[in-house]
C-alpha positions in Angstrom: -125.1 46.2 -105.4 -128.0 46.8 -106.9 -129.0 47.5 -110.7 -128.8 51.7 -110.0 -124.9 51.0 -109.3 -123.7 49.3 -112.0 -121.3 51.8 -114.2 -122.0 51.8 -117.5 -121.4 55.0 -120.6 -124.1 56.4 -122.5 -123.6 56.3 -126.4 -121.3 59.4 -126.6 -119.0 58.1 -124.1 -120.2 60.1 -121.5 -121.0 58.2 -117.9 -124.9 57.4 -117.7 -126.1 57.3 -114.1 -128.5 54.6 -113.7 -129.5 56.1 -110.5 -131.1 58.5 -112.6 -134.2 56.2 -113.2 -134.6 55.4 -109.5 -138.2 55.4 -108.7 -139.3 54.7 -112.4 -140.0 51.9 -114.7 -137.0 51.3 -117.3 -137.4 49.1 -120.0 -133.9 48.1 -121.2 -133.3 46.4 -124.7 -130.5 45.2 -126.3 -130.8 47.0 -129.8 -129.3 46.4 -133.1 -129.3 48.1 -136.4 -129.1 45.5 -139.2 -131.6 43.1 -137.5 -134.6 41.7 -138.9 -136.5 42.4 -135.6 -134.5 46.5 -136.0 -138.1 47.9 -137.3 -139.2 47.6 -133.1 -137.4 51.2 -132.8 -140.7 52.3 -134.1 -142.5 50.7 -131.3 -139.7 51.3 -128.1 -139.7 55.4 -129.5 -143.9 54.8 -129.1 -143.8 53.8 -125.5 -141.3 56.5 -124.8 -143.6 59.0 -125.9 -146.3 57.7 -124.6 -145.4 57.0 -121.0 -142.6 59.2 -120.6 -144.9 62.0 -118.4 -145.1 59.2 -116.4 -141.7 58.7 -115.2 -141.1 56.0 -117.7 -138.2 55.3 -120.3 -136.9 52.9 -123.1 -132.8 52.3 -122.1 -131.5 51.2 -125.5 -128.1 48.7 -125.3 -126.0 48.5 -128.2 -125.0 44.9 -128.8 -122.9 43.3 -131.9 -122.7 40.0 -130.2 -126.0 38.5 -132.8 -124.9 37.8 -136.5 -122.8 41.0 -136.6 -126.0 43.1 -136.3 -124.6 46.3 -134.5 -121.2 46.8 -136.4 -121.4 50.5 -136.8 -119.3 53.1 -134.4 -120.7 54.8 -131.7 -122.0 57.9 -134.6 -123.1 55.5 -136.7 -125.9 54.2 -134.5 -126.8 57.6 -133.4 -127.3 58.6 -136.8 -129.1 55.6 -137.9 -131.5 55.8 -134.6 -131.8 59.2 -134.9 -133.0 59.6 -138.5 -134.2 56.5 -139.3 -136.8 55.8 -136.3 -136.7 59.2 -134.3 -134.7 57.8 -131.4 -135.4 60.1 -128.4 -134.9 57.7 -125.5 -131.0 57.0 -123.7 -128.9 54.6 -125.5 -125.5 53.1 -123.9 -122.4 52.3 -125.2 -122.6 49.3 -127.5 -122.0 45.9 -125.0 -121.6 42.0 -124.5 -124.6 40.6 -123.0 -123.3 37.1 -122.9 -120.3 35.5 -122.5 -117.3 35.9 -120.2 -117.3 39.8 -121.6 -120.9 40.3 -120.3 -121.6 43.7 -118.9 -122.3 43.9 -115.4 -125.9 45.7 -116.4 -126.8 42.4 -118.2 -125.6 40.1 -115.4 -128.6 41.5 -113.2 -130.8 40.8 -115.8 -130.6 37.6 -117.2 -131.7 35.0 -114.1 -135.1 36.4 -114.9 -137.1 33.8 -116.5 -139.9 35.1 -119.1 -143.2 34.3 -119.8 -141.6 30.6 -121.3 -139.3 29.9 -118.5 -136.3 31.2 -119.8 -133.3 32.2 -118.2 -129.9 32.8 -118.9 -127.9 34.1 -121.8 -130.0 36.6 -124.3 -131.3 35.1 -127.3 -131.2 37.5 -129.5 -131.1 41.2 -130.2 -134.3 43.1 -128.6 -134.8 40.9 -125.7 -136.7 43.5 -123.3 -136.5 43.5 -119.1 -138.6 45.7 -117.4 -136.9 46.9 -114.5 -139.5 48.1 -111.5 -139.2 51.2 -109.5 -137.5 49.6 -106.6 -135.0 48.1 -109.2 -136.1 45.2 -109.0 -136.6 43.0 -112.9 -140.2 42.6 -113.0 -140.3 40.7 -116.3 -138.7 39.8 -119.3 -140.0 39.3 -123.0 -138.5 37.8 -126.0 -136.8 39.3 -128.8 -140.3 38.8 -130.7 -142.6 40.1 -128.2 -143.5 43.6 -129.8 -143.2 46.7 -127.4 -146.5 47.8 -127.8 -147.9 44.3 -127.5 -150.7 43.6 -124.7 -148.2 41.9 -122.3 -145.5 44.3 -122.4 -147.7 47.1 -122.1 -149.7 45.7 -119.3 -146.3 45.0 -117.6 -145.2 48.5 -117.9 -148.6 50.1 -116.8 -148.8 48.2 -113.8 -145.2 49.2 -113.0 -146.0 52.6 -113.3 
């Protein structure tokens, strides 16, 4: 089973095909709204517009599992993405990504080790993967690594 299989819902509910981005870089993020890192959106939104012509997009994950950071409903985050920080890129419904209730997306993800040696459980809300073309993860950054800093950016440039 590969990364493209696992089922997951967009935002609204609605089934979000990962197949979709098959053949393109996806940088997925577990997002939150109350967070002190939550000012990132600006950043993730940048890259989207940025690279997007290139077959590239930002896949945000709702998570409440870090200090109660994400407690709002499903409108509630689409509002505050969408008119706080211009949100354009696909968001999922909101998710565990540790624990016994981790979604199956996040249990490709997190044997990855980052640029520290790393693995396991997500530290905190916007921890990034970049997922390659061929599915495969082809790194991971920590919640404090900026989107549009040099080693994310270099990551997703040479994925492209």
């Amino acid at each position: 089973m590969s990364i493209y299989d696992v089922k997951i819902a967009g935002l609204q509910g609605d089934p979000l095909d990962l197949g979709q981005f098959r053949g393109h870089p996806v940088l997925v993020v577990n997002v939150a709204s109350k967070c002190g890192l939550t000012p990132q959106y600006t950043e993730l939104e940048a890259l989207q517009k940025e690279y997007a012509d290139r077959g590239f997009t930002v896949l945000g994950v709702p998570c409440n599992q870090f200090g109660g950071q994400e407690p709002g409903t499903t409108e509630e985050i689409a509002e505050f993405c969408s008119t706080t920080y211009g949100v354009t890129f696909p968001m999922t419904e909101k998710v565990e990504v540790n624990g016994d209730g981790r979604h199956p997306l996040y249990q490709h993800l997190v044997d990855v080790p980052d640029a520290e040696g790393h693995t396991g459980d997500i530290r905190w809300n916007f921890e990034k993967f970049l997922i390659a073309p061929d599915g495969t993860v082809a790194a991971r950054f920590s919640p404090r690594a900026t989107p549009k800093s040099d080693e994310v950016v270099k990551a997703i440039e040479a994925a492209l």
